[in-house]
mmCIF entry with sequence, helices, sheets and N, C-alpha, C, O atoms, coordinates in Angstrom:
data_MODEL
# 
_entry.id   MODEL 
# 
_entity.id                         1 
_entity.type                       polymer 
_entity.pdbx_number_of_molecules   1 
# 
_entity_poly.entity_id                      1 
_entity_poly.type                           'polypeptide(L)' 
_entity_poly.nstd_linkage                   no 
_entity_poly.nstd_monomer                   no 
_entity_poly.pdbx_seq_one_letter_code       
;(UNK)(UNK)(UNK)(UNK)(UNK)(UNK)(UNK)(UNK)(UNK)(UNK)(UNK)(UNK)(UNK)(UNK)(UNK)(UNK)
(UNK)(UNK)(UNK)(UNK)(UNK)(UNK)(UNK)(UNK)(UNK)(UNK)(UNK)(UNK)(UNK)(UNK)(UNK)(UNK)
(UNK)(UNK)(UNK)(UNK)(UNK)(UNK)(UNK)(UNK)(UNK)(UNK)(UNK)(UNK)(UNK)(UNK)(UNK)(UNK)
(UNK)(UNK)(UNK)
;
_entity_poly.pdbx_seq_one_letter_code_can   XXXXXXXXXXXXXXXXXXXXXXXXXXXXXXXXXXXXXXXXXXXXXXXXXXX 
_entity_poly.pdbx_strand_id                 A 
# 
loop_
_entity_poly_seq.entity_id 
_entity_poly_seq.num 
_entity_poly_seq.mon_id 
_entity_poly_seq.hetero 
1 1  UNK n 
1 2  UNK n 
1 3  UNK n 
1 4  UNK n 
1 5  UNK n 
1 6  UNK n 
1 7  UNK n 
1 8  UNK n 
1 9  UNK n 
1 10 UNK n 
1 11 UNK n 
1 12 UNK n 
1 13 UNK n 
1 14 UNK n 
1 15 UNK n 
1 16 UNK n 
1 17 UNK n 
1 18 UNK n 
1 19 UNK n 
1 20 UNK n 
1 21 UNK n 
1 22 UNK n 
1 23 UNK n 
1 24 UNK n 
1 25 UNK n 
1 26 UNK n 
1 27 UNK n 
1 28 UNK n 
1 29 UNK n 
1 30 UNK n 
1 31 UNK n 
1 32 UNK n 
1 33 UNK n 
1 34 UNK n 
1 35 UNK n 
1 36 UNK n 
1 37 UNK n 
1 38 UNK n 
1 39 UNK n 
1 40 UNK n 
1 41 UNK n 
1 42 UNK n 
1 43 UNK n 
1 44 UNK n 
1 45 UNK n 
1 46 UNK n 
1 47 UNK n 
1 48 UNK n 
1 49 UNK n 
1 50 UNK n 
1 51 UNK n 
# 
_struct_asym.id          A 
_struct_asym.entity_id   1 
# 
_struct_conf.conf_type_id            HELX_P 
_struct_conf.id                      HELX_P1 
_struct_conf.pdbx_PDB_helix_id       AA1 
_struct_conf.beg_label_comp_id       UNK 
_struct_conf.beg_label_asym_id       A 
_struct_conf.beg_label_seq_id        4 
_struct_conf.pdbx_beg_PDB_ins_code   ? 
_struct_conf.end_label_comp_id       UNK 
_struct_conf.end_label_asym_id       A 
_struct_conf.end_label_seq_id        16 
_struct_conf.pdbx_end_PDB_ins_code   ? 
_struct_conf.beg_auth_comp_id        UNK 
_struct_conf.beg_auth_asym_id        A 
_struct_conf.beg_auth_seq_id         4 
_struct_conf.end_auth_comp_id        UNK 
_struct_conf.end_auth_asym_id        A 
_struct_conf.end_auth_seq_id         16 
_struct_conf.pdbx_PDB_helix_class    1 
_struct_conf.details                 ? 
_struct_conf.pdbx_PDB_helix_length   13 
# 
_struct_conf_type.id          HELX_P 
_struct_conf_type.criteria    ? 
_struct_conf_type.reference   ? 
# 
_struct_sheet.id               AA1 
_struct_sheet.type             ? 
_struct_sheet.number_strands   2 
_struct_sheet.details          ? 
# 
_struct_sheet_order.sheet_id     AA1 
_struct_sheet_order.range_id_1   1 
_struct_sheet_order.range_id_2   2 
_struct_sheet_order.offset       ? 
_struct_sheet_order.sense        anti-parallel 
# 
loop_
_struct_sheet_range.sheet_id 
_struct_sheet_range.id 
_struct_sheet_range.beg_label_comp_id 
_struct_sheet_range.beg_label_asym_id 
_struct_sheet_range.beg_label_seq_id 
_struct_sheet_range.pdbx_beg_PDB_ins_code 
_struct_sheet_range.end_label_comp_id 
_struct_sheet_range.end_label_asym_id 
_struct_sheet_range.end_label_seq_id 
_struct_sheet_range.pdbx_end_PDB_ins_code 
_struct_sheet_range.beg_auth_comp_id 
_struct_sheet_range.beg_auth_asym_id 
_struct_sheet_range.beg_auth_seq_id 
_struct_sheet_range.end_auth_comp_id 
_struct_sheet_range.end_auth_asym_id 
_struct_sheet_range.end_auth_seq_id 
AA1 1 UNK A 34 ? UNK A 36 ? UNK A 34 UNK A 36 
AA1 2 UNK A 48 ? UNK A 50 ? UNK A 48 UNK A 50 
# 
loop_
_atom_site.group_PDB 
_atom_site.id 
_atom_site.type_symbol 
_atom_site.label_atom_id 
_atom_site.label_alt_id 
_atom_site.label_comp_id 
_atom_site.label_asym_id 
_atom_site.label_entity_id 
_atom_site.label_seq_id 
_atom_site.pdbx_PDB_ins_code 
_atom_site.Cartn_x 
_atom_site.Cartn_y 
_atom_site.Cartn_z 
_atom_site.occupancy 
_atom_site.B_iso_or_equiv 
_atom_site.pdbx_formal_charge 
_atom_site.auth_seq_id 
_atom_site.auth_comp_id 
_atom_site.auth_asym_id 
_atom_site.auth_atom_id 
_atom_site.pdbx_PDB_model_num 
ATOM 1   N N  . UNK A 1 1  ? -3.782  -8.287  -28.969 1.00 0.00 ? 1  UNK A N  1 
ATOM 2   C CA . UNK A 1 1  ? -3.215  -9.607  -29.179 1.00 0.00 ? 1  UNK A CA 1 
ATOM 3   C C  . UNK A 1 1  ? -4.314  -10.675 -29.334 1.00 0.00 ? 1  UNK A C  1 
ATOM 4   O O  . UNK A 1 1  ? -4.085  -11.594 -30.119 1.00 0.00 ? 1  UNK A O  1 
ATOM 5   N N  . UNK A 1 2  ? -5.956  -10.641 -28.400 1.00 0.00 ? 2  UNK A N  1 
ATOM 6   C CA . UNK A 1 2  ? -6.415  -11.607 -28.474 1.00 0.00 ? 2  UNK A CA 1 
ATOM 7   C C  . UNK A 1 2  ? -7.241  -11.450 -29.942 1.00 0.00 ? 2  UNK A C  1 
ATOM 8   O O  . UNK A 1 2  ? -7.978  -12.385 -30.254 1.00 0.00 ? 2  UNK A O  1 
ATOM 9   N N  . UNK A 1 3  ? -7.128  -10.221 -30.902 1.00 0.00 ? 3  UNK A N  1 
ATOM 10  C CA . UNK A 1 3  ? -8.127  -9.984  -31.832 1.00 0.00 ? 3  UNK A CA 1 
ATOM 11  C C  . UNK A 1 3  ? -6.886  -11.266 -33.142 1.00 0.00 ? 3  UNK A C  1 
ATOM 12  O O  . UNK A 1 3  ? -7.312  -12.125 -33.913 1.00 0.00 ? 3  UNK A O  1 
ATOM 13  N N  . UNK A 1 4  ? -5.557  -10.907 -32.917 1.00 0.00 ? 4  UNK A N  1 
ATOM 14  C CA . UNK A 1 4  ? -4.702  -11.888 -33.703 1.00 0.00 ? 4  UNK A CA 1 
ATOM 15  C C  . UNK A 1 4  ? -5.012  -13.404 -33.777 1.00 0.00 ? 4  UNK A C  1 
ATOM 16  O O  . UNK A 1 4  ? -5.201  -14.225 -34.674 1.00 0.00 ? 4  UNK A O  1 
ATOM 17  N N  . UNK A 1 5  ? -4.982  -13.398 -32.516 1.00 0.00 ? 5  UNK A N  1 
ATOM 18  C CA . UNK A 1 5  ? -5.310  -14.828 -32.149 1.00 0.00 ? 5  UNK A CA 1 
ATOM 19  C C  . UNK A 1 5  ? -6.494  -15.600 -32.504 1.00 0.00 ? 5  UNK A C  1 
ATOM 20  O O  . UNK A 1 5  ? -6.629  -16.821 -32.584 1.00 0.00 ? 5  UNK A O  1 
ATOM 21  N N  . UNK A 1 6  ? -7.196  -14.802 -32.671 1.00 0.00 ? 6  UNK A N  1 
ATOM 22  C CA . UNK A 1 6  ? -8.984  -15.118 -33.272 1.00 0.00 ? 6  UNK A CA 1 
ATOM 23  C C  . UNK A 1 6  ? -8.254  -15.337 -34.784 1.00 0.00 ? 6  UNK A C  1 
ATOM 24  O O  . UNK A 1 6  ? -8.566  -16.313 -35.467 1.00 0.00 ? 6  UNK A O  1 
ATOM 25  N N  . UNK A 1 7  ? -7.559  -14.650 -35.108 1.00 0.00 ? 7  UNK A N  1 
ATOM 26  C CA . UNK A 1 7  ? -7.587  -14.427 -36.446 1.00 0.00 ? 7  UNK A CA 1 
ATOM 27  C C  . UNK A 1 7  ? -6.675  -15.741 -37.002 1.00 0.00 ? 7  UNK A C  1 
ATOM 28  O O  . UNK A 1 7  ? -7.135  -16.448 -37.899 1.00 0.00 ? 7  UNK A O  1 
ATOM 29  N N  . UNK A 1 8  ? -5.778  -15.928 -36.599 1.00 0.00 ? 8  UNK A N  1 
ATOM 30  C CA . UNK A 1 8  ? -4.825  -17.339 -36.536 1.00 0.00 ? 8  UNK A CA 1 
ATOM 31  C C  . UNK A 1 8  ? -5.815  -18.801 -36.563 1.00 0.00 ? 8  UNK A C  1 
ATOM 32  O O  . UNK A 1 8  ? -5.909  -19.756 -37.334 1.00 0.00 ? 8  UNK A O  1 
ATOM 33  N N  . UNK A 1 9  ? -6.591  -18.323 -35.054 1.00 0.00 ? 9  UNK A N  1 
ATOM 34  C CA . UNK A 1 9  ? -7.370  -19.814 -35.133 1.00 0.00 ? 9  UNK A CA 1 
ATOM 35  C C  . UNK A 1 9  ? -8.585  -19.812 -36.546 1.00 0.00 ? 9  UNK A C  1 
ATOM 36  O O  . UNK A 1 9  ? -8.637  -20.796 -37.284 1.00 0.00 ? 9  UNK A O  1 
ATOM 37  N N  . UNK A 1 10 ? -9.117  -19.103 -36.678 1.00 0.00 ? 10 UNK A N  1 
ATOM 38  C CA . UNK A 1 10 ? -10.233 -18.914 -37.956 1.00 0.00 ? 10 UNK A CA 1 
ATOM 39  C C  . UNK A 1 10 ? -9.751  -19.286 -39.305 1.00 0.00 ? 10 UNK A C  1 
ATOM 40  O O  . UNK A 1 10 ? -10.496 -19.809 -40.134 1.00 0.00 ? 10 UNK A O  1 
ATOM 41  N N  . UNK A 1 11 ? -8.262  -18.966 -39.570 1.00 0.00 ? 11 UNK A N  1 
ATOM 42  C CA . UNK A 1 11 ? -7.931  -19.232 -40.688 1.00 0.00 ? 11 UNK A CA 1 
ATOM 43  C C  . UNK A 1 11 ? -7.306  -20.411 -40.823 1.00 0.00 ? 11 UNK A C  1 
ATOM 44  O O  . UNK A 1 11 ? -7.071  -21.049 -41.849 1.00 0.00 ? 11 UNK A O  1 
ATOM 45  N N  . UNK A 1 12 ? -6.980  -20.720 -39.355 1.00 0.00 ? 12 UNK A N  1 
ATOM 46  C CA . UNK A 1 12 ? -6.342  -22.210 -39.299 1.00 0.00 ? 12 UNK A CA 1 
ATOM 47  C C  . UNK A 1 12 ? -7.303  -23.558 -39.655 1.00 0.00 ? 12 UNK A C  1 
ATOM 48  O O  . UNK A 1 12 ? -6.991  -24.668 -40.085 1.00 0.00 ? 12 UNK A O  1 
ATOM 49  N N  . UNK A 1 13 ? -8.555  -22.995 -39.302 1.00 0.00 ? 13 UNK A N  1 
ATOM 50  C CA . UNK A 1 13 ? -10.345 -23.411 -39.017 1.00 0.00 ? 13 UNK A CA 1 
ATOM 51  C C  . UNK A 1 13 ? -10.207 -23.854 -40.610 1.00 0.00 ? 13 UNK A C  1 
ATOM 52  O O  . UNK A 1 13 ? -10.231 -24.951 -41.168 1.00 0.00 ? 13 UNK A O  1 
ATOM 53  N N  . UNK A 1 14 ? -10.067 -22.633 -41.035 1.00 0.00 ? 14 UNK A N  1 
ATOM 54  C CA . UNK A 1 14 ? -10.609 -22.723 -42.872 1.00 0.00 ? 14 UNK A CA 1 
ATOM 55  C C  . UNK A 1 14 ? -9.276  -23.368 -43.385 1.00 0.00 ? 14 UNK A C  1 
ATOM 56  O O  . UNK A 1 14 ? -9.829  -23.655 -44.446 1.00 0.00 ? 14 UNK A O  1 
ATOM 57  N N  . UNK A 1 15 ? -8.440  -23.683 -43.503 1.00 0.00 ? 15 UNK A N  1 
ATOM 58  C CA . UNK A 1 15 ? -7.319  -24.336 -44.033 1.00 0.00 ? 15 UNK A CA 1 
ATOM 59  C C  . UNK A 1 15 ? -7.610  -25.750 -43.440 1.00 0.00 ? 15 UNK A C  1 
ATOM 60  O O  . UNK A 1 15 ? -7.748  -26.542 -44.372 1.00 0.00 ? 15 UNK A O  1 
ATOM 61  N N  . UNK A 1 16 ? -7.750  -26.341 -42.240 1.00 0.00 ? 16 UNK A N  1 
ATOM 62  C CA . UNK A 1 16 ? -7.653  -27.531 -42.036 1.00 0.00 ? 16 UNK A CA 1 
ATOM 63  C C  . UNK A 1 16 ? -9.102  -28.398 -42.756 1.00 0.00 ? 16 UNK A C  1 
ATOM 64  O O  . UNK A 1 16 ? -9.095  -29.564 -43.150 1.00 0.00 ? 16 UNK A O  1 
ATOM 65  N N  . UNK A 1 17 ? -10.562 -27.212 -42.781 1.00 0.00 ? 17 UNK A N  1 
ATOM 66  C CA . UNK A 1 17 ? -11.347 -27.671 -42.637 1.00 0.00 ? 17 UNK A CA 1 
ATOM 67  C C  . UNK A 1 17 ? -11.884 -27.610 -44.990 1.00 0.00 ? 17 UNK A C  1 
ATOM 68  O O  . UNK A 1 17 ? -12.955 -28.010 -45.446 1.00 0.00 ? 17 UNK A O  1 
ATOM 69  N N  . UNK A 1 18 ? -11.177 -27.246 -45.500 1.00 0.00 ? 18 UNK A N  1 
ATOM 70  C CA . UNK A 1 18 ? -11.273 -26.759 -46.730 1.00 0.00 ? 18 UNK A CA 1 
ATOM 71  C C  . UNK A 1 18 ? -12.201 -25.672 -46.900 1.00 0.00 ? 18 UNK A C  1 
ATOM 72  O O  . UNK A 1 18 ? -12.632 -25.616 -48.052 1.00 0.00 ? 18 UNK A O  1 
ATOM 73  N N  . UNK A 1 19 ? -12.544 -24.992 -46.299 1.00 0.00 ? 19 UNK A N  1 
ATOM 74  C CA . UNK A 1 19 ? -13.973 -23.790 -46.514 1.00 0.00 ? 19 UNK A CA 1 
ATOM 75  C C  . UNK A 1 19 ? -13.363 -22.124 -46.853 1.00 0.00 ? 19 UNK A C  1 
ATOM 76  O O  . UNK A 1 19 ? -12.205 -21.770 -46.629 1.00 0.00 ? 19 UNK A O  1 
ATOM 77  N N  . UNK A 1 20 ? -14.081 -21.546 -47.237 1.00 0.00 ? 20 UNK A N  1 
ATOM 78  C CA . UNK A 1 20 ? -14.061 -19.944 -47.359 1.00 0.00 ? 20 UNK A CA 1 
ATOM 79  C C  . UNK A 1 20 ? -14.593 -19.153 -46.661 1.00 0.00 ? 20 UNK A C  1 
ATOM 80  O O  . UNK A 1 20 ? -14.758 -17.999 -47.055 1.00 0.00 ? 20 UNK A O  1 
ATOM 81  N N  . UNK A 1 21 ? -15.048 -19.614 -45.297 1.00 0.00 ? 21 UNK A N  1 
ATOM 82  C CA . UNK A 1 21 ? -16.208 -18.910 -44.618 1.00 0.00 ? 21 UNK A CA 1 
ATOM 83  C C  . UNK A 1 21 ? -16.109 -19.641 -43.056 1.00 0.00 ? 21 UNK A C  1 
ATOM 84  O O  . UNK A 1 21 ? -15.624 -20.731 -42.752 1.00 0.00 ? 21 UNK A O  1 
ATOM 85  N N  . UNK A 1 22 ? -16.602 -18.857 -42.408 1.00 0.00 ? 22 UNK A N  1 
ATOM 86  C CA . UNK A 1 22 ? -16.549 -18.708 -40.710 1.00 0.00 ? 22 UNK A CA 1 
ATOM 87  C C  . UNK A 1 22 ? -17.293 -17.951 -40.119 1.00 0.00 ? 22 UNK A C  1 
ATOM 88  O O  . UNK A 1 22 ? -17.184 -16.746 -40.350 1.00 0.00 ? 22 UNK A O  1 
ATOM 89  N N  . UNK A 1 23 ? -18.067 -18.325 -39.378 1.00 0.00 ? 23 UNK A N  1 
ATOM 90  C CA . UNK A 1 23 ? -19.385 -17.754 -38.314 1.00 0.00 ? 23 UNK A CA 1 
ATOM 91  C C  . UNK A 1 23 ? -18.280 -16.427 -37.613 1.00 0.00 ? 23 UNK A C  1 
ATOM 92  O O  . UNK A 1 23 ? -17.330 -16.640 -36.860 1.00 0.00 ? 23 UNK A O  1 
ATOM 93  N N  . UNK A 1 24 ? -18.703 -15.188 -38.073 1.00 0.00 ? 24 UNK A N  1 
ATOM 94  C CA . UNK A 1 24 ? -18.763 -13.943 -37.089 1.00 0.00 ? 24 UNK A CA 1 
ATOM 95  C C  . UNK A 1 24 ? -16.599 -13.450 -37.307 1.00 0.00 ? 24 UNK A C  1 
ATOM 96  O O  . UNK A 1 24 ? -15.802 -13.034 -36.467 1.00 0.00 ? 24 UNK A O  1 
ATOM 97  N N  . UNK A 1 25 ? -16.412 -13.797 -38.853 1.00 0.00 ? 25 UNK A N  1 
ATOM 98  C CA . UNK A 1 25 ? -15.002 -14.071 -39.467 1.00 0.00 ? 25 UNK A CA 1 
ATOM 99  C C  . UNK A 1 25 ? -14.226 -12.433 -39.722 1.00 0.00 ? 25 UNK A C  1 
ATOM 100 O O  . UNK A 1 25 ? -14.528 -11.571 -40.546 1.00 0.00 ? 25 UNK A O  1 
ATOM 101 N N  . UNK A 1 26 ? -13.046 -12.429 -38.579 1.00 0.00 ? 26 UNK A N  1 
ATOM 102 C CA . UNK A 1 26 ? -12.654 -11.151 -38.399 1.00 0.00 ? 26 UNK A CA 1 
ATOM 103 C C  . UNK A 1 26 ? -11.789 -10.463 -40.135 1.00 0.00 ? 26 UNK A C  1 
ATOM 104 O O  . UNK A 1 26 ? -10.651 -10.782 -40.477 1.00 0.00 ? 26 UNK A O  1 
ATOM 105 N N  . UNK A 1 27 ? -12.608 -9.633  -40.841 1.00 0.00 ? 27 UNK A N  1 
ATOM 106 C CA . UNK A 1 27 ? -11.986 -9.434  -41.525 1.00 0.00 ? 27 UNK A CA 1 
ATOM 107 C C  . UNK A 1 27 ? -10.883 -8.059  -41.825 1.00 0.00 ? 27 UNK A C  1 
ATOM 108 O O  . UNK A 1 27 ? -10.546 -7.741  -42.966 1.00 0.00 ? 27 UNK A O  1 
ATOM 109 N N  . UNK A 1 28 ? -10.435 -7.371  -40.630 1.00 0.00 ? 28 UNK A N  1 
ATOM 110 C CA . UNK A 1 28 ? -9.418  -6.329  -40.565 1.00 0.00 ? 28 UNK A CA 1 
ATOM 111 C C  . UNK A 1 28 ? -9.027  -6.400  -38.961 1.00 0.00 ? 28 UNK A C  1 
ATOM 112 O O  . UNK A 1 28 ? -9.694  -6.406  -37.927 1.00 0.00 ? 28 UNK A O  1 
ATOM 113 N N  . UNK A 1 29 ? -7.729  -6.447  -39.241 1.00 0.00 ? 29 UNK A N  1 
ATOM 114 C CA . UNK A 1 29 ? -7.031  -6.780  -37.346 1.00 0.00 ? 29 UNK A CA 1 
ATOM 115 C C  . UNK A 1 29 ? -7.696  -5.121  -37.244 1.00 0.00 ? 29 UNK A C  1 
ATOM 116 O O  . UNK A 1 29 ? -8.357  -4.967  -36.217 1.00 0.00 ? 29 UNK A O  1 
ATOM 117 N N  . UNK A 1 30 ? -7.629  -4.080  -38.003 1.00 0.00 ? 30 UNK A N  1 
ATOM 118 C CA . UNK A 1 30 ? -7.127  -2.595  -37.337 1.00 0.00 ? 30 UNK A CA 1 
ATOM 119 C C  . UNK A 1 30 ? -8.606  -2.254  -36.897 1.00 0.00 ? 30 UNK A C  1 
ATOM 120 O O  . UNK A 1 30 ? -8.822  -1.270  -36.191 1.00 0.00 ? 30 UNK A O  1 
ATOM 121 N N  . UNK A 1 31 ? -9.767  -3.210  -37.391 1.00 0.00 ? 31 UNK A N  1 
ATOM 122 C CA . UNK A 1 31 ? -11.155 -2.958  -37.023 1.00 0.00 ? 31 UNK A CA 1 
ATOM 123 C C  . UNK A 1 31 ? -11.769 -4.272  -37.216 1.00 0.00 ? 31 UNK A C  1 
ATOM 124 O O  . UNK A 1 31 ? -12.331 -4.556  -38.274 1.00 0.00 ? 31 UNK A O  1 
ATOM 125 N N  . UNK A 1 32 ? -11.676 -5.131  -36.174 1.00 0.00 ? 32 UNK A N  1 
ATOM 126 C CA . UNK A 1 32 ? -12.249 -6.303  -36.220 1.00 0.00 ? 32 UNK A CA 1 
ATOM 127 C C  . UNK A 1 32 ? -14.013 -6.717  -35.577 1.00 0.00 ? 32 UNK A C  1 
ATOM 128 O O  . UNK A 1 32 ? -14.678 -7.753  -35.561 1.00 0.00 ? 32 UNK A O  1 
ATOM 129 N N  . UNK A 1 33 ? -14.276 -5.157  -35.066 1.00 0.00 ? 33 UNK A N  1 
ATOM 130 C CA . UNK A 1 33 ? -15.904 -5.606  -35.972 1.00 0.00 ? 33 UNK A CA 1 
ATOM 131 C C  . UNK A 1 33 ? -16.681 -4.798  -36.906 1.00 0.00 ? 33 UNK A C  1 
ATOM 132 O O  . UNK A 1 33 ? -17.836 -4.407  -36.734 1.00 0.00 ? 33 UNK A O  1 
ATOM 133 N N  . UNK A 1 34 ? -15.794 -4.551  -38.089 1.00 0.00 ? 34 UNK A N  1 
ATOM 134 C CA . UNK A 1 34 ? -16.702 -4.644  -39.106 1.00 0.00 ? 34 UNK A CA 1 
ATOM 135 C C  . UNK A 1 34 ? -16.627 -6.207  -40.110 1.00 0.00 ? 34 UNK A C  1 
ATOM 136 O O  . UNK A 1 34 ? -15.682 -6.983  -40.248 1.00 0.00 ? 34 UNK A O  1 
ATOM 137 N N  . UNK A 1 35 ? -17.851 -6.248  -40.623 1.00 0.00 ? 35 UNK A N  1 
ATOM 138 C CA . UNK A 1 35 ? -18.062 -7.853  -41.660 1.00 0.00 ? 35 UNK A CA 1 
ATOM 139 C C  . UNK A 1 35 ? -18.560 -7.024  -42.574 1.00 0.00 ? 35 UNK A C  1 
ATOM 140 O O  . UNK A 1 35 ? -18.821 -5.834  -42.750 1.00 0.00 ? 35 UNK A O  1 
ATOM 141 N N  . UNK A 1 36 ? -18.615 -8.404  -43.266 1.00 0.00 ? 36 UNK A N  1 
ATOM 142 C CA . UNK A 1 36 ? -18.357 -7.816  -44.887 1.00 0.00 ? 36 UNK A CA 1 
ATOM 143 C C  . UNK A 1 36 ? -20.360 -8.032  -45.088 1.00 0.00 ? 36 UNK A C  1 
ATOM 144 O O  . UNK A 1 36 ? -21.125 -8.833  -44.551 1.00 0.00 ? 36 UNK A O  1 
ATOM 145 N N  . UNK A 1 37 ? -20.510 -7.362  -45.689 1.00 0.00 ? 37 UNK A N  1 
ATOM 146 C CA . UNK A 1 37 ? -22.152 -7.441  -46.401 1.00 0.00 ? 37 UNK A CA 1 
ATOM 147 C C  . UNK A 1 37 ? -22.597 -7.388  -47.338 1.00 0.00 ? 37 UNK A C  1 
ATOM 148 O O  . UNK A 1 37 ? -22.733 -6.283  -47.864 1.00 0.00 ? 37 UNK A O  1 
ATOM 149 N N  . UNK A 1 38 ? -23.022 -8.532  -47.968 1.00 0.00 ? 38 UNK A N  1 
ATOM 150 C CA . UNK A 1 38 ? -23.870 -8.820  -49.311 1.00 0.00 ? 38 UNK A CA 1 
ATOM 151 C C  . UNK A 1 38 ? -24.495 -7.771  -49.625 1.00 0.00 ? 38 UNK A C  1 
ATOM 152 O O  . UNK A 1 38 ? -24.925 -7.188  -48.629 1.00 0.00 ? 38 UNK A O  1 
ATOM 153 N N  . UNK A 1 39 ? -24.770 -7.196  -50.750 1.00 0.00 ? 39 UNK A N  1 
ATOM 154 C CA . UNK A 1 39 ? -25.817 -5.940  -50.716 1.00 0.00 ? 39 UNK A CA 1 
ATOM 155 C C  . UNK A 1 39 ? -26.226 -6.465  -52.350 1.00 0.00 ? 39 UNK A C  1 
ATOM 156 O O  . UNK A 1 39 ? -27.384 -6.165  -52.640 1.00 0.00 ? 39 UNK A O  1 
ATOM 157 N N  . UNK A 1 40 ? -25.626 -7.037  -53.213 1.00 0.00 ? 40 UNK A N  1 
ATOM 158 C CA . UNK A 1 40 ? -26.116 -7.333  -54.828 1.00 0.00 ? 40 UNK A CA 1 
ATOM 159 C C  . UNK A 1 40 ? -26.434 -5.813  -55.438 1.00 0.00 ? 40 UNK A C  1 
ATOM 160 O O  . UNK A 1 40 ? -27.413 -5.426  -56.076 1.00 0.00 ? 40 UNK A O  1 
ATOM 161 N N  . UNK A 1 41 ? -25.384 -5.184  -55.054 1.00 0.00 ? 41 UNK A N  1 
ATOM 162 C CA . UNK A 1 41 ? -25.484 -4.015  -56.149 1.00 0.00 ? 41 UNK A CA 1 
ATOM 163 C C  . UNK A 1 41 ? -24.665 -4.386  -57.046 1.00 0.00 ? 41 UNK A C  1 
ATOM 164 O O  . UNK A 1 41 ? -23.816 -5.262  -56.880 1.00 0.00 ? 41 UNK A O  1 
ATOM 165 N N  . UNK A 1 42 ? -24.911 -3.532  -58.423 1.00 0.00 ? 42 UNK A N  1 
ATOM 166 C CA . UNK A 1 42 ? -24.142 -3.711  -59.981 1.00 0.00 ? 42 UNK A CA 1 
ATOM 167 C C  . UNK A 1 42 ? -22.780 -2.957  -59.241 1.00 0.00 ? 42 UNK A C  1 
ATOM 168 O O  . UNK A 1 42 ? -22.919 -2.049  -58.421 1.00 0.00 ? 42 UNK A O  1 
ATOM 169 N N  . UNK A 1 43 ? -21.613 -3.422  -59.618 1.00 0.00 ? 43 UNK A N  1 
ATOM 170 C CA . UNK A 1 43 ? -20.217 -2.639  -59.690 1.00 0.00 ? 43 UNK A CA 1 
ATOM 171 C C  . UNK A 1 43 ? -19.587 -3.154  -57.932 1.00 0.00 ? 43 UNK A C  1 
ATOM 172 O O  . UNK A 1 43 ? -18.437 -3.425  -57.587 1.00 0.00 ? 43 UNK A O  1 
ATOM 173 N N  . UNK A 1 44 ? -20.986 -3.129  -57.044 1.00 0.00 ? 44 UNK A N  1 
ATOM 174 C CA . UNK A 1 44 ? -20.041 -3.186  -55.885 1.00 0.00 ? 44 UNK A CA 1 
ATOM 175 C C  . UNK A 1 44 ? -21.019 -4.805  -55.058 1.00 0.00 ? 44 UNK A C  1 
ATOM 176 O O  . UNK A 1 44 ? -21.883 -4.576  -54.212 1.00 0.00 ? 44 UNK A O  1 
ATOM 177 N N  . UNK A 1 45 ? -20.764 -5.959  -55.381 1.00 0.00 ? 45 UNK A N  1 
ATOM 178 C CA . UNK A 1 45 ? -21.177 -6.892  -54.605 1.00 0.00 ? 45 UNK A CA 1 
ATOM 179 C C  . UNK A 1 45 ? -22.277 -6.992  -53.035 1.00 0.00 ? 45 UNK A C  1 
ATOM 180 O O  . UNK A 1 45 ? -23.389 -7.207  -52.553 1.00 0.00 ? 45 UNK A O  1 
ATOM 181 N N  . UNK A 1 46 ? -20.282 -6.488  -52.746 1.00 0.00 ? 46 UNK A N  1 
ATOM 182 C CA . UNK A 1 46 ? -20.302 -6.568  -51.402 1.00 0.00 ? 46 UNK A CA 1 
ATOM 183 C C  . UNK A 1 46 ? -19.938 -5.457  -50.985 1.00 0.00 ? 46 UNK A C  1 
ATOM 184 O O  . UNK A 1 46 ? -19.709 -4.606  -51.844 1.00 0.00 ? 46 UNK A O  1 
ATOM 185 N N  . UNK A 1 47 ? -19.746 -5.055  -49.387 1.00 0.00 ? 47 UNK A N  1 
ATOM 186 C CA . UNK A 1 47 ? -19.660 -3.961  -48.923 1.00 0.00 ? 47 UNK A CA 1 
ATOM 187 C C  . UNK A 1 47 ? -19.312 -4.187  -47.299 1.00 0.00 ? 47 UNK A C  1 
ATOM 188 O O  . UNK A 1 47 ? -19.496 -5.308  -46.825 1.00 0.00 ? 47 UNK A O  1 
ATOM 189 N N  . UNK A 1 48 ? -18.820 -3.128  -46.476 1.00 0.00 ? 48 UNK A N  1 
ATOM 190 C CA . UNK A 1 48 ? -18.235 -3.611  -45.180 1.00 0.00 ? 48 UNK A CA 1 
ATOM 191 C C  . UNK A 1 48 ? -18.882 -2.215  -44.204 1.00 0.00 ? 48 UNK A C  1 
ATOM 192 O O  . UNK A 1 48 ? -19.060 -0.997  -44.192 1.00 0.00 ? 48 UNK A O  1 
ATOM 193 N N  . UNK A 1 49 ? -19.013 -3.224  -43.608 1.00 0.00 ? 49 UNK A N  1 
ATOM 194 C CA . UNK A 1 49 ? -19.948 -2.167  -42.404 1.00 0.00 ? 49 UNK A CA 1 
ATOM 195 C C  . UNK A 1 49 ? -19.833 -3.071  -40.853 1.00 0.00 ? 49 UNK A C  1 
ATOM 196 O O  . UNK A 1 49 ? -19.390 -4.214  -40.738 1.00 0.00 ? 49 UNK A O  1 
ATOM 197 N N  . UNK A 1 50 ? -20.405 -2.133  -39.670 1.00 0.00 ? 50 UNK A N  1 
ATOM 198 C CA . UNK A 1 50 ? -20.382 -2.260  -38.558 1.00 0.00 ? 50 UNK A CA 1 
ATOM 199 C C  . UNK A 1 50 ? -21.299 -3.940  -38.385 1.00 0.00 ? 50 UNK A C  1 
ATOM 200 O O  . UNK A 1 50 ? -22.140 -4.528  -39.064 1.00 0.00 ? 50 UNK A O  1 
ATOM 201 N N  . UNK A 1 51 ? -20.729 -4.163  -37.377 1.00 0.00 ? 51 UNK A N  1 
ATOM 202 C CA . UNK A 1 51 ? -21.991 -5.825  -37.071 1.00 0.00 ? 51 UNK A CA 1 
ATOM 203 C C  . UNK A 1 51 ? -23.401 -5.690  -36.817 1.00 0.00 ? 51 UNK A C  1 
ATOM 204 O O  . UNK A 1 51 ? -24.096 -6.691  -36.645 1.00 0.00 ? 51 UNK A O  1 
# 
């Protein structure tokens, strides 16, 4: 419940505040610490891995 709740306030964060982005920003309730990671490869940007 408290990983939801992170997730409610963060997006509430980015809606009130106009942004796309959030310090340490839970991106899967079912595994909320992996983040997403820049890597600048051709075909795949980004990529998601452990913190």
């Amino acid at each position: 419940m408290e990983t939801i709740r992170k997730i409610y306030e963060q997006q509430k964060y980015m809606y009130d505040n106009h942004t796309h982005s959030v310090e340490d920003r839970i991106v899967s309730v079912s595994q909320p610490f992996v983040r997403p990671i820049v890597r600048g490869k051709a075909g795949k940007p980004v990529e998601f891995g452990m913190k």
